[in-house]
Structures are given as structure tokens and as C-alpha cells.
LUMZAMI-547947 format. One line per field, with one value per residue (C-alpha): residue number from 1; x negated, y negated, z; residue in one letter. Coordinates in steps of 0.001 Angstrom, whole numbers. Layout:
<kebas>
resi <- c(NUM_...)
east <- c(X_...)
north <- c(Y_...)
up <- c(Z_...)
resn <- c(A_...)
</kebas>
This chain:
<kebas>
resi <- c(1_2_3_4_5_6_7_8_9_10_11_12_13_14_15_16_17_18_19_20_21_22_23_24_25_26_27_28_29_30_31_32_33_34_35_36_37_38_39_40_41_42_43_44_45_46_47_48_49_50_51_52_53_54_55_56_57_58_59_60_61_62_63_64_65_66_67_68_69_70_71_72_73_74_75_76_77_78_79_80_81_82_83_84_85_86_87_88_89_90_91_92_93_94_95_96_97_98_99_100_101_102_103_104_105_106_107_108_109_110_111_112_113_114_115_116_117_118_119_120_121_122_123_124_125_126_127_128_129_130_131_132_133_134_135_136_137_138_139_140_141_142_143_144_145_146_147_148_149_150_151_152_153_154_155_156_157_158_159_160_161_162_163_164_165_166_167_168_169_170_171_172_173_174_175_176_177_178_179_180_181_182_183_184_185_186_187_188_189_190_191_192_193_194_195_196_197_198_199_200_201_202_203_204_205_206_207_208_209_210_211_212_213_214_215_216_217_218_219_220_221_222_223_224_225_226_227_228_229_230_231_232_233_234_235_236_237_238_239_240_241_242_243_244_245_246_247_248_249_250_251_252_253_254_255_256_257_258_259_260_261_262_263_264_265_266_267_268_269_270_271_272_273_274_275_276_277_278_279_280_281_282_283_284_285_286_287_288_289_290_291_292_293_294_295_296_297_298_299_300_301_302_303_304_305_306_307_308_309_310_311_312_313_314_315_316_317_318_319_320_321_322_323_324_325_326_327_328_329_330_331_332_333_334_335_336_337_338_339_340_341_342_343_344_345_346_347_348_349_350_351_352_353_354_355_356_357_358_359_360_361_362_363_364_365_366_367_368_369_370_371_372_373_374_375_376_377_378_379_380_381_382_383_384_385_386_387_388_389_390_391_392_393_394_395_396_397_398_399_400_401_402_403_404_405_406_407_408_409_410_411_412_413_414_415_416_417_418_419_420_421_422_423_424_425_426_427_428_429_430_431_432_433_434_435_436_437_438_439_440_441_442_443_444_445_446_447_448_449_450_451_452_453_454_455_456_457_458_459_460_461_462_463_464_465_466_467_468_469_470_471_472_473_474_475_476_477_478_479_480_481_482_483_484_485_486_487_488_489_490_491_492_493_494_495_496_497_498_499_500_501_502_503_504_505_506_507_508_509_510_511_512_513_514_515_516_517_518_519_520_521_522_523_524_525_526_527_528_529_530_531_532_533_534_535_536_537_538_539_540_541_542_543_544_545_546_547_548_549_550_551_552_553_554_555_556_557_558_559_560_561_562_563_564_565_566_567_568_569_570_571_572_573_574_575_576_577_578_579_580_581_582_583_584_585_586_587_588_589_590_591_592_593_594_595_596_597_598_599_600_601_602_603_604_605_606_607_608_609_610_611_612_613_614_615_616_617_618)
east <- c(70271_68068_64674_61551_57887_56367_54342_56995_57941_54743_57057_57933_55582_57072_54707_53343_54269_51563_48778_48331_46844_46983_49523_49940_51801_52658_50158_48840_45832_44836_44288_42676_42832_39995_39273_38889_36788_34396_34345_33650_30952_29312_29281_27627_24908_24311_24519_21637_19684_19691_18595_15633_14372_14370_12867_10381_9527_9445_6923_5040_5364_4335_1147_192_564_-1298_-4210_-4467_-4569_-1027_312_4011_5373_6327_2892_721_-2441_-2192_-5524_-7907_-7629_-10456_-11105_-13761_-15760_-14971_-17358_-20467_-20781_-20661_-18203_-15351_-15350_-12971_-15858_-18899_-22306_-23976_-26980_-25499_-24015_-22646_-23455_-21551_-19492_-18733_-15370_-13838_-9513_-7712_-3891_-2007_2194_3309_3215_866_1978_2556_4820_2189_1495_-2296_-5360_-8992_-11765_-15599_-17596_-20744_-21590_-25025_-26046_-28471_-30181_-30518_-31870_-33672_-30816_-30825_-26317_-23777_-20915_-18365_-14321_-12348_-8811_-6765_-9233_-10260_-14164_-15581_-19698_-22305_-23859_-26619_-25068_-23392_-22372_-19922_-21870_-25351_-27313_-30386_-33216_-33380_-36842_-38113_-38500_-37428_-34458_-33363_-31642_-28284_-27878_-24592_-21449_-18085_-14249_-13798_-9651_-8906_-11517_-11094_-14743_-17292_-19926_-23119_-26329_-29881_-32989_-34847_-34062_-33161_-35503_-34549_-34887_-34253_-31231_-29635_-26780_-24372_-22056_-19110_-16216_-12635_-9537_-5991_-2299_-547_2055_5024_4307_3849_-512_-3359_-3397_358_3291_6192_9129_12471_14654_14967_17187_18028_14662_12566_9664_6131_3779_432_-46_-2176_-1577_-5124_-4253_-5364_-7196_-5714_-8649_-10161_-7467_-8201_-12303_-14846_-15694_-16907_-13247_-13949_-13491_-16627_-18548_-17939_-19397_-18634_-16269_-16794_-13451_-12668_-9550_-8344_-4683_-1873_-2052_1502_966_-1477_-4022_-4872_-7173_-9043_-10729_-10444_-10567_-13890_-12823_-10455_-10166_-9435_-11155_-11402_-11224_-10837_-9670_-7437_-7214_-6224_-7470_-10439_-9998_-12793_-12627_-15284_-17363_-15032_-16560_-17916_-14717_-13433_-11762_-8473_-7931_-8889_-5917_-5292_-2396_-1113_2452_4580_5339_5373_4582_4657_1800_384_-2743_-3507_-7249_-8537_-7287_-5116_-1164_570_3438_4116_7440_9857_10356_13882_13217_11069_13557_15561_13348_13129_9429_10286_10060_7326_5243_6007_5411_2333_217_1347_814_-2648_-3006_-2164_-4563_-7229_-7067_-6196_-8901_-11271_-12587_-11675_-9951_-12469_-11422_-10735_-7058_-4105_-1957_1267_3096_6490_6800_9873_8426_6251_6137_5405_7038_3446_172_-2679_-5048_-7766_-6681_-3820_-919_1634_4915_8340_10818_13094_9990_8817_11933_14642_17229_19602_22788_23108_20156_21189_18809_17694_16471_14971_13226_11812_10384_8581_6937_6026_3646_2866_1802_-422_-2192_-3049_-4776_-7072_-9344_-8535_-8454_-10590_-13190_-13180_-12566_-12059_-14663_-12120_-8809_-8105_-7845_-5251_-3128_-5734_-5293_-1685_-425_-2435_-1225_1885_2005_918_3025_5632_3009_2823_6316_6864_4694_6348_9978_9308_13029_13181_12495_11122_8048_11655_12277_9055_11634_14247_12394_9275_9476_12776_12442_9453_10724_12972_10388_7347_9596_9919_7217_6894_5061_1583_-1178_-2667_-5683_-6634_-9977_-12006_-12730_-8739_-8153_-9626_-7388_-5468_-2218_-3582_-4503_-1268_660_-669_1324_4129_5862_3458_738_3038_5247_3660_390_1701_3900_343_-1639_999_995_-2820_-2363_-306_-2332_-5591_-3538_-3111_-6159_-8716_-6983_-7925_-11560_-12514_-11266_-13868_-16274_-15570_-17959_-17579_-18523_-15841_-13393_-14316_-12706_-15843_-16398_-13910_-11039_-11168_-11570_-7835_-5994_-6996_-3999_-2085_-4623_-5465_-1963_1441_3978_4892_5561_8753_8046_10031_10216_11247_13181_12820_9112_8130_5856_5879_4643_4820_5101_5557_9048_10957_14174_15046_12994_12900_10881_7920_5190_1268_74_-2650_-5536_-5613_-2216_966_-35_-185_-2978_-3375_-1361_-1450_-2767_-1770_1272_4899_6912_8007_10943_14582_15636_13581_15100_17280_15963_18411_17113_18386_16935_16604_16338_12956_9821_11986_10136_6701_3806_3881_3441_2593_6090_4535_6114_9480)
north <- c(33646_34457_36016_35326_35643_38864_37156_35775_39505_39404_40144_42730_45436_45342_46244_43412_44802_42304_44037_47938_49427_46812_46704_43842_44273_41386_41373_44609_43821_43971_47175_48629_52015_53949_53468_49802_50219_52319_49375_46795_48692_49475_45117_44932_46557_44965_41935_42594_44743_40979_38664_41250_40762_37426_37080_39711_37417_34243_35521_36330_33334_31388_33188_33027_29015_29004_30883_28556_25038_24326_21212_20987_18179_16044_15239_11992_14014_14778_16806_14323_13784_13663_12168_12324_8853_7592_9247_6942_9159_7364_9683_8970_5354_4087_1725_2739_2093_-923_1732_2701_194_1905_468_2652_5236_8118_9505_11809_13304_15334_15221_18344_16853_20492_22319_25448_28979_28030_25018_22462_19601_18944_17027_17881_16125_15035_12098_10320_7599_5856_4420_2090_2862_-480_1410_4666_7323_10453_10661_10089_8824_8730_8274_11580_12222_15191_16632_20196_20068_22962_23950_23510_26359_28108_25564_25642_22466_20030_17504_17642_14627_13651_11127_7801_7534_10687_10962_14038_13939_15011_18122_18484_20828_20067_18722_19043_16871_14673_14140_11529_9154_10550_11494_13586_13754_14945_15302_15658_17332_13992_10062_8306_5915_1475_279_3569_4883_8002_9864_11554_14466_16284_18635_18118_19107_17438_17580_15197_14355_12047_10396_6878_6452_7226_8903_10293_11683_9311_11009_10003_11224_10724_11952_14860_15599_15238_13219_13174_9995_10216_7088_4860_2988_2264_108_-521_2796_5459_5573_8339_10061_10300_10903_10344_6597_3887_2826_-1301_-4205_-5515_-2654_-3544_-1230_-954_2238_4159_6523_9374_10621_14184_14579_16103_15262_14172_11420_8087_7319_4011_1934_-1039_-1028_-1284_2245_3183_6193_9533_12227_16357_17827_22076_22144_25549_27215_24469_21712_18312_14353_13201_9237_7128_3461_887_-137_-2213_-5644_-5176_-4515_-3377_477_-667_-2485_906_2027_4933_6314_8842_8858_9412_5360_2877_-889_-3807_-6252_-9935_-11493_-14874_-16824_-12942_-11430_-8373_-8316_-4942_-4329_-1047_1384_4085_4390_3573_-84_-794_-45_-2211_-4956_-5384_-6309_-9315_-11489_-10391_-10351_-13768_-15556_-13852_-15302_-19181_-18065_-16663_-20441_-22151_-19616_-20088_-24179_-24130_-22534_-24033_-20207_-18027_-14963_-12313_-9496_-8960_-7273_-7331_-4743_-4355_-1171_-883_2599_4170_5558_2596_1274_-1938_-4766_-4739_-4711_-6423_-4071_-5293_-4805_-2867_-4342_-2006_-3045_-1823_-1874_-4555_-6672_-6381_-5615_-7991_-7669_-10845_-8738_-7084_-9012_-12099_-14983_-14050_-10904_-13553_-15840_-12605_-11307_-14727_-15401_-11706_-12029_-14990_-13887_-10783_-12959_-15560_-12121_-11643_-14403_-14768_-11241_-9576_-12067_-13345_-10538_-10457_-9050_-7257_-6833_-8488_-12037_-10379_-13547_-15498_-13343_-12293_-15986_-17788_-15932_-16086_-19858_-20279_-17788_-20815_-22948_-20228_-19992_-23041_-23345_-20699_-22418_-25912_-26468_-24892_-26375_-23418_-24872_-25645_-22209_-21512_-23674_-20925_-18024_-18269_-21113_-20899_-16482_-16282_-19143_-16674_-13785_-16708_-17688_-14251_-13577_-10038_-12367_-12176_-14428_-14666_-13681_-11323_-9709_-7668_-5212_-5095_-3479_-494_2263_2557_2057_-828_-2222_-1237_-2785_-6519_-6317_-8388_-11608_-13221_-12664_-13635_-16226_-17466_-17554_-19229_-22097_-23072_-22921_-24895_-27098_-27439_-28469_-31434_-32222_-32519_-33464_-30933_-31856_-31974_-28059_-27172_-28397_-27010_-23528_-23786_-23799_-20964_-18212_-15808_-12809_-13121_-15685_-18257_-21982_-24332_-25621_-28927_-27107_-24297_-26686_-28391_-24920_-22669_-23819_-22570_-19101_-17756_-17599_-17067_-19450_-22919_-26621_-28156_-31959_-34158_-37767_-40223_-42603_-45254_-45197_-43728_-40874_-37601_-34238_-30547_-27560_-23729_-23019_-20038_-18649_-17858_-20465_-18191_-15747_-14622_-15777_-16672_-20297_-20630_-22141_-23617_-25775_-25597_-25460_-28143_-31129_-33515_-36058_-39028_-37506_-39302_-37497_-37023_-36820_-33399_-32595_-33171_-29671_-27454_-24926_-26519_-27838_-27993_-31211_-34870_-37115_-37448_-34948_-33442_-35204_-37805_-40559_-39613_-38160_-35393_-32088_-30182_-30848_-27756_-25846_-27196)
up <- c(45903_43119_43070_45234_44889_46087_48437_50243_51580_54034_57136_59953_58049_54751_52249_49871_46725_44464_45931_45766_48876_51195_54232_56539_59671_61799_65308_64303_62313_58567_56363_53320_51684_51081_47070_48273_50857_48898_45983_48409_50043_46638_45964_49196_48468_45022_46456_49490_46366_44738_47705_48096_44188_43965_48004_46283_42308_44839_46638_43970_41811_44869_45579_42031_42600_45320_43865_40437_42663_41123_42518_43357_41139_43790_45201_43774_42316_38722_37127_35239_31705_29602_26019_23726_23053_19291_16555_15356_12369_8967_7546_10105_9295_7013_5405_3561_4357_2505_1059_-2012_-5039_-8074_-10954_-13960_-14407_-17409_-16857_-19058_-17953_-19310_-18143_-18897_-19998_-19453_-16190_-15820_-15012_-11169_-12163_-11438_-13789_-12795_-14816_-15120_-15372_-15053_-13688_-13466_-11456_-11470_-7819_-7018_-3416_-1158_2064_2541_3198_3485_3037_49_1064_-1633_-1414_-3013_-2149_-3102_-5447_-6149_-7353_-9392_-8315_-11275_-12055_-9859_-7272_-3956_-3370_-4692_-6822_-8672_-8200_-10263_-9682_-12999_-14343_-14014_-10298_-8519_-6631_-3279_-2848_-765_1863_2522_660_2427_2107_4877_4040_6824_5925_2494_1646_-269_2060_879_2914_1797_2262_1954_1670_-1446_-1584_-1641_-5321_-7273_-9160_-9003_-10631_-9527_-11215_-10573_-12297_-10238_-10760_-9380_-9561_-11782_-8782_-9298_-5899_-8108_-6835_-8243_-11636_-11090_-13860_-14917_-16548_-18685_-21187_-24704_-27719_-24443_-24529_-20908_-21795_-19383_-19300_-17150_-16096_-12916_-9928_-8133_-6131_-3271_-2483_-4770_-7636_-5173_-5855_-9693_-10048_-6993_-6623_-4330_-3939_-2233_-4376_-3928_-5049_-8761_-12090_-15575_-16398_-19625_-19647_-22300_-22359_-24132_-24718_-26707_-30592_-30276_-27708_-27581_-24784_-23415_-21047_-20107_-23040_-26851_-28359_-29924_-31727_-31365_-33354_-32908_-30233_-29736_-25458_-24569_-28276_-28156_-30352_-29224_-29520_-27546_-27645_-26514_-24867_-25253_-21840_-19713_-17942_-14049_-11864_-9374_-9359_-8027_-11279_-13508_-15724_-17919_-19679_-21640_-23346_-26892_-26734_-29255_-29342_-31190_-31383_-32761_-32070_-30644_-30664_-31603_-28617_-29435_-27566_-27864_-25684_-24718_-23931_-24909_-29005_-28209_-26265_-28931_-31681_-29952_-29777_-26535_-26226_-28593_-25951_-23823_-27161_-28189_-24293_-23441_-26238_-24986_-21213_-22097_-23751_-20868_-18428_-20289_-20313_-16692_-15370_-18235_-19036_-21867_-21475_-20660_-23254_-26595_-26145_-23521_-23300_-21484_-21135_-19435_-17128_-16387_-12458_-11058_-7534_-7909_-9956_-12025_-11949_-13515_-14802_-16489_-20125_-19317_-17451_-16107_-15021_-14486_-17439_-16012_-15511_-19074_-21117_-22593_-24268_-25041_-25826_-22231_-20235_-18220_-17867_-14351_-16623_-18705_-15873_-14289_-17101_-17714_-14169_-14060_-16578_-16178_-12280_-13822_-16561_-14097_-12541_-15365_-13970_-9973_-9065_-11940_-13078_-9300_-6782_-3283_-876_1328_1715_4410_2427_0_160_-1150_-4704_-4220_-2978_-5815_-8510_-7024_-6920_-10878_-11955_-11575_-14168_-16586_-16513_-17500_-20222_-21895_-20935_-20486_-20304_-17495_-14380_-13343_-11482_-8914_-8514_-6007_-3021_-3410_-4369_-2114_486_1842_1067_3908_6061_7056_8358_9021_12432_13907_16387_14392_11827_11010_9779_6395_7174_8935_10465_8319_11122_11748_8690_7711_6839_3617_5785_7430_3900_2295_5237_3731_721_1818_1466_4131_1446_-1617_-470_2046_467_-2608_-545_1182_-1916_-3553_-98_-781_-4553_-3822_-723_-2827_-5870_-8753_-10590_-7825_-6998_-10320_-9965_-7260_-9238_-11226_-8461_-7082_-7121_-9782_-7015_-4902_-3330_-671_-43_523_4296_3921_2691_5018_8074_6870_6115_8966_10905_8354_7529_10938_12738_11891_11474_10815_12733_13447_13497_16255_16103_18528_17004_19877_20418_17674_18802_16412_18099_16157_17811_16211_15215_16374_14899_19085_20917_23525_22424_24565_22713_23303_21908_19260_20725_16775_17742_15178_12041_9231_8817_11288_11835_9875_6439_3199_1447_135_3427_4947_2852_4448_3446_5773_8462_11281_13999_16829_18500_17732_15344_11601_9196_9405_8170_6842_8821_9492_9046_6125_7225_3828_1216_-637_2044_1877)
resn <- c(X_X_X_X_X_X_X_X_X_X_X_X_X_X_X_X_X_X_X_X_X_X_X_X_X_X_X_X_X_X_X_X_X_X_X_X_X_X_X_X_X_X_X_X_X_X_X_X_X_X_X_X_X_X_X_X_X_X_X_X_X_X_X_X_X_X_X_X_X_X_X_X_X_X_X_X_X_X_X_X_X_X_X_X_X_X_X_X_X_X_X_X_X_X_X_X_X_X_X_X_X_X_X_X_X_X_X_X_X_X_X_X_X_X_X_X_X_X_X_X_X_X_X_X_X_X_X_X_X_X_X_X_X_X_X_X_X_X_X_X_X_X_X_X_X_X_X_X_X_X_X_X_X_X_X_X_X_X_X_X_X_X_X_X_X_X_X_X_X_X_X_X_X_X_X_X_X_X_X_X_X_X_X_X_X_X_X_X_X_X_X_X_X_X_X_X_X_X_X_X_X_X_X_X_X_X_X_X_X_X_X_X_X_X_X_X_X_X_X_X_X_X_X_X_X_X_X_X_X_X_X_X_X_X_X_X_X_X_X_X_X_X_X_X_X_X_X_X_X_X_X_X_X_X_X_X_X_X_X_X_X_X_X_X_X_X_X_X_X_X_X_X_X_X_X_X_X_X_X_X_X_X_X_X_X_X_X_X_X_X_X_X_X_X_X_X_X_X_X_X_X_X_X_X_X_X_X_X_X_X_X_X_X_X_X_X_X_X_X_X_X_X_X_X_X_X_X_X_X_X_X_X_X_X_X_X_X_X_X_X_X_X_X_X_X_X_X_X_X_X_X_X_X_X_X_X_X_X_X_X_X_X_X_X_X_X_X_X_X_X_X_X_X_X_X_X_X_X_X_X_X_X_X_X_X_X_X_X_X_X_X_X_X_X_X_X_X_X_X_X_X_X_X_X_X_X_X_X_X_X_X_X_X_X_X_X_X_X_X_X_X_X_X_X_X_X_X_X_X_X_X_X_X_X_X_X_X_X_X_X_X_X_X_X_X_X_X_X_X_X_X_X_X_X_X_X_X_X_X_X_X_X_X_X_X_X_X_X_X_X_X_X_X_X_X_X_X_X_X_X_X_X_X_X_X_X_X_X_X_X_X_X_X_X_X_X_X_X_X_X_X_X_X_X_X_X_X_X_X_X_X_X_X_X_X_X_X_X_X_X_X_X_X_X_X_X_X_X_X_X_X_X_X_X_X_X_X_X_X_X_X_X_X_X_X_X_X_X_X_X_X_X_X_X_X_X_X_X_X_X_X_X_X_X_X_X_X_X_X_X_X_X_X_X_X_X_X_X_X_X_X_X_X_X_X_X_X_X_X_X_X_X_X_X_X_X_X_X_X_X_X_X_X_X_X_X_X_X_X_X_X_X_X_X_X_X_X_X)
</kebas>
């Protein structure tokens, strides 16, 4: 029949013959030998030995529960949590206090190109900074970032600070680093006393990071050779991070800087260059290369750089124009045309806002590292090579265009920004926007046959329409109190404050008409930027809150409302008690534009019969 399964012999006593030991007889009971009775009665136990242990740890681990007032986690009461009330102390605000003004500084860096024995490229230096004192204090507050400071002599504290005129001044019993705020904070034995200056000195040291702020290294290769440039990016709040300043934009001084570098390389900064010559630093002989005093500014808009570059260079109505870069770009000409536009842009600056340029050079030096597109130091423009560089026999004419408006967006800088300087940053769109709006004028100065003035639609308008009707968009303006931290600060630089800000200034231009805009530039206040009462009652629709008005007009009665357009009109959001933005309706103008965003509703195209809502931002 074939063969079975062993357990299918479990009949009439036969012995299973799959399990060893164990007999089953039918009616007669089951039984086991004595090797498995032993083993079973040896798990037994084990297993009683183990419900006794962990009766024995529960115990135990209960009673210690009991005794610390341990809650089990299913009941409601949870132990209170405390937290400290927010510090009033000066040093853990983010703003200084209004007693102290600076009113110069003497700087003097010295970059090291090479790394030092623990693969470090660092810089050292020494400052001075002469302070006016506008209340009775008895605290220096001063921003420092990532620096190292060296004690004077017979010293234990961080700075030295000596009394102008022959007074006696206070001595400091206590200097320490605040690094969140970003502080020196030095405290005194007595006040500095309203109406007197003081000085203040100190010897620092820092690392010559490639992190792209503050005074930072650039590298790139040439002829297979790595090649190091020390070069700055202050702003918004990285000059701490170079010498010890009073690092706000209003809190403008002069800046005398002295740079000592390789003999191999050339040093530049805001200002012309006095002199430079050897220099013995440590039985070592290098260059010591002094800058004439640079106009009142701001420290965000400080610039210094070392490097082996090369330039070329004309000069227009006495002002000196060097550009800047690698030996190689510049043996390929490809400054040629960033030298030849910036004199005609300078030109057309200068008549538009009816001043002269403020200095007697402008350079313009083209990094290979830089995290921005440029900036406009005062004196010293820095911008990316494929903002600055051209090259006609590989670079296309967006190359070409780009090139133009960027420098034609950091010249217009040289007067609103530098001469004219924001208070605080939260009004950033105010510099950023403007100069983003006559970049487009400058442009076309230098390229007249370009249309370019067109370009601001594409580029800017219709570029921030986009992020303008999200409800994650933000005002202009914001509070001064709302931003505070460098983050917070940092966080403004974005196409709300370019794009935006340049559609609505360009929106206010053809409101007032173009020549009335430029009037009222020239009454603006050379300390720092403020629109007069009139204006700022018409654009603080547009300033204070976020977005911008869809216009809907009845065709059969004729009634036109606005209301705040949304990319998803069902978005959760909370109404402006200010109502959409724009001018009221009925003001004088070019109508709305019939190329603005789609509106989903029935009617004709938008603005096309009615009111006008602002073309500029169309």
C-alpha cells in the first residue's frame, strides 16, 4: 500500500516510533520515561524561579514610584513647567543702546593667503574707534563676531579705552563675548560722561573662512596654480565679523583702513590709495598700503581686498574706473565692456539725481566665490564674474543685458543707499526696490537701442506676481521692532523687496509722472530715507501689507470694486483693515494694463475699462 506516517501507528499499544520514550496505550493512560520527567521538572522550576523575580523588581519599581510622587501616565496632572521671564539686559538685545555714536575708525588687517601650521588661513588685525557719549553710561556695547582679541599689556580685559581731551577715563572691570547677540561687552568703574569722546582699542585675530561674509577667502585656479583672494561681504551684519564696530546703518563714521599684504599681490578699498611701500611685520618683509579717509558711511558698505589681479582702467569727468579680475579675463578683454558702460551710466546717475558722484574713483572687481550677484561698496563694487565679465565670442546677449543693469543697479547705489542710507533695515525695499527700478534707466542709457526700460514687465512685475498672491507673502515694510536678528534681517533680501519694491516705485513714477518722481529725490534727506506725508498716505496700501487688487467691473451698471487677489481664492486669510491695495478709486492715469494675472470671473480684460489701478505694476 505504500508507506505511512509514524504517527498514524498510535493503536492497540504499539509504540509511537517518532517519539523516544513515550508509550501510549489505548484506555490505559499516558506515559513518560524517567530522563523526561526529570527535564520537565527542571523547566518547572525555572519557570516559577521567573514569575518570583519579576513579582519581586515589580514590587520594587512600584514602591520607588510611589515614594517620588510619580504619576502614572494615564492620569490628567502633569508637573508645572516653569520659564524664565525674557532678559532686560542691554547685551541680550539684538539693538544697541542710543548712548554711544562712533564717529571714526583706524583699522589696520593683515590677511595671511597661506594657511598657518594648523591649516588655518586666518587675518590679524587692530582697531580704533572714536565714540561720542550722548547719555551718561557706565557700558560699551560693541558688535564682534567670531573674533579672537589679544589683552594690551598690564591688562586683563579685552579693549583699552582712553578719555579725548585730556580727561581721565573710566576703567573696565569687566569685558566678556556675548556670541548670540554678538557683542563685546565692556563694563566700567564709572560713567562716560554726555558730550565727551572716547577711544576705544583693540588687537583681534580671525579666520579667513570661505563661508562668503564678512572679511572671508575666495579661491581659483590659474596656469594650475591655486590662487587665494581675501576679499568682503558686510552686508547686512557681517563687518563684526572683520574688526569690532557699531554694525547699524545709521550709526555712520569715516573709516581710515591700512592694509599689509604679500609683495606679490595688490590691496584695495573704499578709498584712493595714499601710499604703500615695504613694511618689516614680524622679521618679515611685506607691503603696508594705505587708503585715504573714506566719506561718513555706513559699515555694511566697507570693502577690502587683497588679490594677484589685474585691471584695466579710463577716467571720466576725473573720476577714476578700474575694473578688476583674474590676469587671464583681463587678457582677454573681458572687462572691455564693463569699462566702457560704467563711465555713461555714472553720466546719467549723476544728471538724474542732479548730484555729482561723491568720490574721486569707482572700482569694480569681479570675485570668483561671492554670494550675491554684487554689491555696492562705496568705492569698491564687488560682483560675481558673470555679472561683470563679457566676452562677445562665447557670451550671449542675455550675458550682455545682465552685465548692463547690474551695474547700472549698484551705481544707482552710490547715492540712494550710500549718500542716503536707511535708518533700519526693516525698509530695505525702499533701497533695494529703487535701485532696482533705475537699474532699467541706466540700462538704457548705456543701450538706448534697447528697449530695455520693457524688460522690468518680464523680469520684475510678472517675476513677483507670482509669490505676491500666496498668503506666505509678506509686506514691504515691515516693523522695526519685528526685525532684529541678523536672520530676521537677512530673511528681507528677497524678491518682495526687489521686484516688488521696484514695480511700486516704478507704479509711483508714472503715478506722479517721471519728473515730479525725480524732484521729490532731491528732497529727500541726505540722513536717511523717508517719503514726505502725501506720498506715504497714497502708497501704504501698497507698503504695509502683502499683495495686490484684482479689479472687477460690471459691465451693465458700471460699478468697479477691488479686492486682494489670491492664486487659490480659498485660502484662509485675515483682511487688511487698509483694504486691497492700489490708490483710490478714480485717480487720473494710464488704465490697469490688459496683461495682468487671470482673473477667473467674467468681464473684460482687467483694468481695461476703469479706473487705473497703478500700470507700473502690470
Amino acid at each position: 500500500m505504500g508507506g505511512r506516517s509514524p504517527e498514524l501507528w498510535l493503536h492497540k499499544g504499539f509504540t509511537c516510533p517518532s517519539v523516544p520514550g513515550v508509550s501510549v496505550k489505548m484506555g490505559k493512560g499516558f506515559y513518560i520515561s524517567k530522563p523526561v520527567g526529570v527535564l520537565a521538572v527542571i523547566l518547572g522550576a525555572g519557570a516559577v524561579a521567573t514569575i518570583i523575580a519579576l513579582s519581586v523588581v515589580y514590587s520594587q519599581e512600584k514602591e520607588k514610584n510611589i515614594n517620588n510622587n510619580v504619576s502614572p501616565t494615564n492620569e490628567a496632572t502633569t508637573a508645572p513647567i516653569t520659564t524664565s521671564a525674557p532678559s532686560n539686559e542691554p547685551w541680550d538685545k539684538y539693538r544697541l543702546p542710543k548712548s554711544l555714536v562712533p564717529q571714526s575708525y583706524n583699522v589696520t588687517l593683515w590677511p595671511r593667503l597661506t594657511p598657518d601650521k594648523n591649516g588655518l588661513y586666518i587675518f590679524s588685525g587692530e582697531s580704533t574707534v572714536e565714540f561720542e557719549c550722548l547719555e551718561d553710561t557706565d557700558l560699551i556695547l560693541i558688535h564682534s563676531n567670531k573674533l579672537n582679541y589679544t589683552k594690551p599689556p598690564n591688562n586683563e580685559h579685552l579693549a583699552q579705552l582712553t578719555a579725548l581731551g585730556g580727561a581721565d577715563a573710566p576703567s573696565i572691570i569687566e569685558s566678556r563675548l556675548e556670541p548670540v547677540t554678538q557683542y563685546m561687552v565692556l563694563r566700567l568703574g564709572a560713567n562716560l560722561v554726555k558730550g565727551s569722546r572716547y577711544s576705544l582699542h583693540t588687537v583681534f585675530q580671525g579666520e579667513l573662512a570661505d563661508d562668503l561674509g564678512g572679511f572671508y577667502r575666495s579661491e581659483y585656479v590659474e596656469d594650475g596654480k591655486t590662487k587665494v583672494v581675501a576679499t568682503t561681504q558686510m552686508q547686512p551684519t557681517d563687518a563684526r565679523k572683520a574688526f569690532p564696530c557699531f554694525d547699524e546703518p545709521a550709526l555712520k563714521a569715516t573709516f581710515n583702513i591700512t592694509l599689509l599684504h604679500d609683495n606679490n599681490t595688490v590691496a584695495l578699498s573704499n578709498g584712493r590709495q595714499l601710499e604703500s611701500g615695504p613694511f618689516l611685520q614680524k622679521d618679515e618683509w611685506i607691503l603696508r598700503t594705505v587708503f585715504e579717509e573714506t566719506p561718513r558711511m555706513s559699515t555694511y558698505l566697507l570693502a577690502f581686498i587683497v588679490s594677484e589681479f589685474d585691471y584695466i582702467n579710463n577716467t571720466v569727468d576725473d573720476v577714476s574706473i578700474r575694473i578688476f579680475a583674474r590676469k587671464s579675463a583681463i587678457a582677454a578683454n573681458q572687462g572691455e565692456y564693463a569699462l566702457n558702460k560704467t563711465g555713461l551710466i555714472l553720466q546719467f546717475f549723476e544728471d538724474y539725481y542732479n548730484i555729482s558722484y561723491p568720490l574721486l574713483k569707482s572700482d569694480q572687481i569681479a570675485l570668483p566665490d561671492f554670494n550675491a550677484g554684487a554689491m555696492e561698496n562705496w568705492g569698491l563694487i564687488t560682483y560675481r564674474e558673470t555679472a561683470l565679465l563679457y566676452d562677445p565670442s562665447f557670451s550671449s546677449n542675455s550675458n550682455k543685458e545682465r552685465v548692463a543693469t547690474i551695474i547700472a543697479h549698484e551705481l544707482a547705489h552710490m547715492w540712494f543707499g550710500n549718500l542716503v542710507t536707511l535708518d533700519w533695515w526693516n525698509d530695505l525695499w525702499l533701497n533695494e526696490g529703487f535701485a532696482s527700478y533705475v537699474e532699467y534707466l541706466g540700462a538704457d542709457k548705456a543701450e538706448p537701442d534697447w528697449n530695455v526700460k520693457d524688460l522690468i514687465v518680464l523680469n520684475d512685475v510678472h517675476r513677483v506676481f507670482a509669490i505676491d498672491a500666496l498668503t506666505s507673502s509678506h509686506p514691504l515694510s515691515s516693523k522695526e521692532e519685528d526685525i532684529q536678528k541678523p536672520a530676521q534681517i537677512s530673511e528681507l533680501f528677497d524678491a518682495i523687496s526687489y521686484s516688488k519694491g521696484a514695480s511700486v516705485l516704478r507704479m509711483l513714477s508714472d503715478f506722479l509722472t517721471e519728473d515730479v518722481f525725480k524732484a521729490g529725490l532731491t528732497a529727500v534727506d541726505n540722513s536717511s530715507l523717508r517719503l514726505n506725508n502725501s506720498v506715504a498716505d497714497i502708497m501704504n496700501t501698497w507698503v504695509l501689507q502683502m499683495g495686490f487688487p484684482v479689479v472687477t467691473i460690471n459691465t451693465t451698471t458700471g460699478q468697479v470694486s477691488q479686492e486682494h487677489f489670491l492664486l487659490d481664492r480659498d485660502s484662509d486669510i485675515t483682511p487688511s483693515p487698509l483694504g486691497a491695495p492700489g490708490p483710490p478709486l478714480g485717480c487720473q492715469g494710464p488704465p490697469l494694463g490688459c496683461q495682468g494675472p487671470p482673473l477667473g470671473r467674467q468681464g473684460p480684460p482687467l483694468g481695461c475699462q476703469g479706473p487705473p489701478l497703478a500700470r507700473g505694476l502690470l
